[in-house]
C-alpha positions as protocol buffer text, in pm:
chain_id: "A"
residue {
  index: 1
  type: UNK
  ca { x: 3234 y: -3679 z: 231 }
}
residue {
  index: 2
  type: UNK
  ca { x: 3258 y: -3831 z: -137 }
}
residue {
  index: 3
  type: UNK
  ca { x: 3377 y: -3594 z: -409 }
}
residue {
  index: 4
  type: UNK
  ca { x: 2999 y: -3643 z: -570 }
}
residue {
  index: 5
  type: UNK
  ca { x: 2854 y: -3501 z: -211 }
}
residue {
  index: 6
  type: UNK
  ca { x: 3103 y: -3197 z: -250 }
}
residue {
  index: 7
  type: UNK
  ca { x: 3027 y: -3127 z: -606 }
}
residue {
  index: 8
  type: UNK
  ca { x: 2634 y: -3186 z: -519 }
}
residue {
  index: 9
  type: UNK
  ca { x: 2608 y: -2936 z: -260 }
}
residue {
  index: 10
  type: UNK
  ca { x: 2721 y: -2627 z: -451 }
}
residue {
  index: 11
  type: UNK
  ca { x: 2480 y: -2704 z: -726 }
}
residue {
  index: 12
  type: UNK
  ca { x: 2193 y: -2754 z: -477 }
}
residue {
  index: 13
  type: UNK
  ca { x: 2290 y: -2406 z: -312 }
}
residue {
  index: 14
  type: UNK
  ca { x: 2299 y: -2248 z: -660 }
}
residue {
  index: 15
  type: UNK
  ca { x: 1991 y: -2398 z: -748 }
}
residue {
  index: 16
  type: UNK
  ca { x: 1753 y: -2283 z: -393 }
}
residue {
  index: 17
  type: UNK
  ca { x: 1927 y: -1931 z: -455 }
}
residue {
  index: 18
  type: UNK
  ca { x: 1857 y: -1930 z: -783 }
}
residue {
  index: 19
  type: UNK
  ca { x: 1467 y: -1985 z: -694 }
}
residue {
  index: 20
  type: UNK
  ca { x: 1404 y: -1770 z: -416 }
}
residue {
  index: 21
  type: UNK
  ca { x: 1262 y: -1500 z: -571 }
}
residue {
  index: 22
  type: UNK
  ca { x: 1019 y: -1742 z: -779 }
}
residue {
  index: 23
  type: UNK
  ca { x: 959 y: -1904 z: -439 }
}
residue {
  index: 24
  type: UNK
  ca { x: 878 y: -1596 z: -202 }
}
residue {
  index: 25
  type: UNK
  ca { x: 764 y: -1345 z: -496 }
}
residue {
  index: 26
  type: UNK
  ca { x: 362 y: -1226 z: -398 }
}
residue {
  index: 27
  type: UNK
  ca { x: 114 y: -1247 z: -700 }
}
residue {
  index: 28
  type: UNK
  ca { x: -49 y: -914 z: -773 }
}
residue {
  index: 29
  type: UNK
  ca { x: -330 y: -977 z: -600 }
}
residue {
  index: 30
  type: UNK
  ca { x: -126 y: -1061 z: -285 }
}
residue {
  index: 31
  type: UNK
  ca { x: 10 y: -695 z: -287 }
}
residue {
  index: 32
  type: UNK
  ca { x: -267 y: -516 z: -343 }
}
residue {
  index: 33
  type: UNK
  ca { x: -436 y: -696 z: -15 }
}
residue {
  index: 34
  type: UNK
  ca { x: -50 y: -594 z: 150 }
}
residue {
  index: 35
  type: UNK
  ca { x: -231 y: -251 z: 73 }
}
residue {
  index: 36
  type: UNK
  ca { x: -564 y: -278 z: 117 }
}
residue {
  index: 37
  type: UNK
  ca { x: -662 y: -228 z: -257 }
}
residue {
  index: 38
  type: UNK
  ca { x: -467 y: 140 z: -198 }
}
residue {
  index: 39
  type: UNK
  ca { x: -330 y: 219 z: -593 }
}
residue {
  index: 40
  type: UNK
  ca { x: 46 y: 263 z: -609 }
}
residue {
  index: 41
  type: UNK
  ca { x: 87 y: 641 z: -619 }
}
residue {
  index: 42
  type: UNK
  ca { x: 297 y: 868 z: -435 }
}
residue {
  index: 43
  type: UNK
  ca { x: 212 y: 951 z: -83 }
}
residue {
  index: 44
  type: UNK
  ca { x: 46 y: 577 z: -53 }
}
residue {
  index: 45
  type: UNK
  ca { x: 279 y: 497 z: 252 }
}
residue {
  index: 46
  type: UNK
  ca { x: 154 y: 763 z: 394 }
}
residue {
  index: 47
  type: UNK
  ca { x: -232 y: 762 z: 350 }
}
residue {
  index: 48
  type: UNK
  ca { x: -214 y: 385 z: 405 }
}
residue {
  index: 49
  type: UNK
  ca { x: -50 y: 451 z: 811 }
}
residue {
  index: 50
  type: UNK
  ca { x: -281 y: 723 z: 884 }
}
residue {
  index: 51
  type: UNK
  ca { x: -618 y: 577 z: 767 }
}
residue {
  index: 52
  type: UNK
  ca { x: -576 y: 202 z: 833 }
}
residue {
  index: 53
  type: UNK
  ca { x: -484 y: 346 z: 1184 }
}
residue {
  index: 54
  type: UNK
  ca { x: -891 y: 406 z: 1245 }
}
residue {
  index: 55
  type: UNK
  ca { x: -1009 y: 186 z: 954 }
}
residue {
  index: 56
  type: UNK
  ca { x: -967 y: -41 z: 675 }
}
residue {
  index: 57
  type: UNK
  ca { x: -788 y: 95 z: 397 }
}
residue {
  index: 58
  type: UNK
  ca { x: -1004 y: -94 z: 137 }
}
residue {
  index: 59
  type: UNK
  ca { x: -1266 y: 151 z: 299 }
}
residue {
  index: 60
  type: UNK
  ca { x: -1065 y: 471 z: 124 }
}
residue {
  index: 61
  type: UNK
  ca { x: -1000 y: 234 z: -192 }
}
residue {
  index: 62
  type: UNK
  ca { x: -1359 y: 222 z: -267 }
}
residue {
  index: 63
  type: UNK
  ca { x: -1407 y: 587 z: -304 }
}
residue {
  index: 64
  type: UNK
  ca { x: -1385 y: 770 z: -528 }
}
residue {
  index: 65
  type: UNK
  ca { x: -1434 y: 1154 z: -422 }
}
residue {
  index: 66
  type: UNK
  ca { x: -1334 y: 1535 z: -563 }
}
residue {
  index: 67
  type: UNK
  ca { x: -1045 y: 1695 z: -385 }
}
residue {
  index: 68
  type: UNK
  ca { x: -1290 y: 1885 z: -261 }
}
residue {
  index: 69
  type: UNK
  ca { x: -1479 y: 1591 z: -108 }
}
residue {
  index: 70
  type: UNK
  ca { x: -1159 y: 1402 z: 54 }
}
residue {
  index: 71
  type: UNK
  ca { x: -1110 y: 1739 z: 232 }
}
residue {
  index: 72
  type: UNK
  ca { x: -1446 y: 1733 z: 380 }
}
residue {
  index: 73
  type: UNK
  ca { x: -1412 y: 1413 z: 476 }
}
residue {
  index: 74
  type: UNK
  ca { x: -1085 y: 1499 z: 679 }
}
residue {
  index: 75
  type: UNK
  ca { x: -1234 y: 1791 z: 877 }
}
residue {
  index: 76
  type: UNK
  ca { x: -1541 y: 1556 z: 927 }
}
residue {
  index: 77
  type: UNK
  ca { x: -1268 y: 1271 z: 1056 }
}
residue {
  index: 78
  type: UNK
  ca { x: -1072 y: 1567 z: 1307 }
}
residue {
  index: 79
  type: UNK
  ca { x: -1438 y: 1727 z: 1455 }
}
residue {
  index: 80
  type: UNK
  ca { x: -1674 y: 1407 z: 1472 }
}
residue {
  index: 81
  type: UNK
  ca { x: -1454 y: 1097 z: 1524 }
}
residue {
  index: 82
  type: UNK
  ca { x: -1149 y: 1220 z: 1680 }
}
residue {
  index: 83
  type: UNK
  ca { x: -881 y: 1215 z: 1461 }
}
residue {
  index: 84
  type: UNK
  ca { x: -589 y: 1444 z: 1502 }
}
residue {
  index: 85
  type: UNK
  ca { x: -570 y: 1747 z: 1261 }
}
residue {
  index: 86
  type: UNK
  ca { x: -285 y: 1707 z: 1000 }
}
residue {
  index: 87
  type: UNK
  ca { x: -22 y: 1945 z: 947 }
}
residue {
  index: 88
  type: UNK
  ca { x: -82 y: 2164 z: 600 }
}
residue {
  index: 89
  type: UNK
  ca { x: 185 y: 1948 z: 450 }
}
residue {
  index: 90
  type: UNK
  ca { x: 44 y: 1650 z: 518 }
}
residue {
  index: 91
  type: UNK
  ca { x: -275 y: 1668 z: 489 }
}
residue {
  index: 92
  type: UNK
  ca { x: -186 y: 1815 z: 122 }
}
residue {
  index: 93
  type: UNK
  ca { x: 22 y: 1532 z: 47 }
}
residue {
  index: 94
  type: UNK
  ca { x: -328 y: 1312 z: 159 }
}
residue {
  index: 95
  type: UNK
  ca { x: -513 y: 1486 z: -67 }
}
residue {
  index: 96
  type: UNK
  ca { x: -249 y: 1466 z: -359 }
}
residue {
  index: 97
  type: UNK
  ca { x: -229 y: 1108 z: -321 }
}
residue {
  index: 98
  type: UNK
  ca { x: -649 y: 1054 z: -261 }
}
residue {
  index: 99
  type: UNK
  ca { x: -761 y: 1337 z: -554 }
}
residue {
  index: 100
  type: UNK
  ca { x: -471 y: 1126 z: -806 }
}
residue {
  index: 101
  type: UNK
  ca { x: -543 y: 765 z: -709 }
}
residue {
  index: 102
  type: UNK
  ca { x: -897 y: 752 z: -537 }
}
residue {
  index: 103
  type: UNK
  ca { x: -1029 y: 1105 z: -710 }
}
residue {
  index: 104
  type: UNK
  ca { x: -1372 y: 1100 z: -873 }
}
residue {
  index: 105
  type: UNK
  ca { x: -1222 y: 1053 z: -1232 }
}
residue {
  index: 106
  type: UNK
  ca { x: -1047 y: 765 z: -1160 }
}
residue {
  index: 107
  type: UNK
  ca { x: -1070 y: 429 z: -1361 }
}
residue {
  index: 108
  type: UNK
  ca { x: -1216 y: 172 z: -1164 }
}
């Protein structure tokens, strides 16, 4: 190998590194389809794995409902569709994450 090649290679390393994350970095609009349109908020881990588990997600991200409302909607889910009945701690952290990101109020 010439002392040019062994010099070259380093730099070319440096350089691909060096552009990775410009390379593999999503646009915005690339993450929000990763989430289905679901806000970043806390608990949106969580409602994302439960509700895309029945449905599209960008179904929830179109609402926009009262606490009150989401809550409906859940018992609605349990008794007429079949999903399983969350725990009080989930299902709060649910409706913390759907009241503050999806909520009635919200700016769309």
């Amino acid at each position: 190998m010439t002392a040019l090649r062994v010099l070259a290679l380093p730099a070319f390393l440096f350089a691909c590194l060096s552009l990775a994350p410009l390379i593999f970095a999503q646009p915005a609009a690339a993450q929000d389809e990763e989430w289905e349109n679901l806000p970043p908020g806390e608990h949106r881990e969580l409602v994302f794995a439960l509700c895309s588990g029945c449905h599209s997600a960008k179904l929830v991200a179109q609402q926009g409902l009262s606490r009150t409302r989401w809550q409906k909607l859940l018992v609605w889910m349990v008794e007429e569709q079949g999903m399983a009945e969350l725990d009080p701690e989930t299902e709060t952290q649910v409706l913390d994450y759907l009241e503050a990101e999806l909520g009635e109020d919200r700016v769309r």
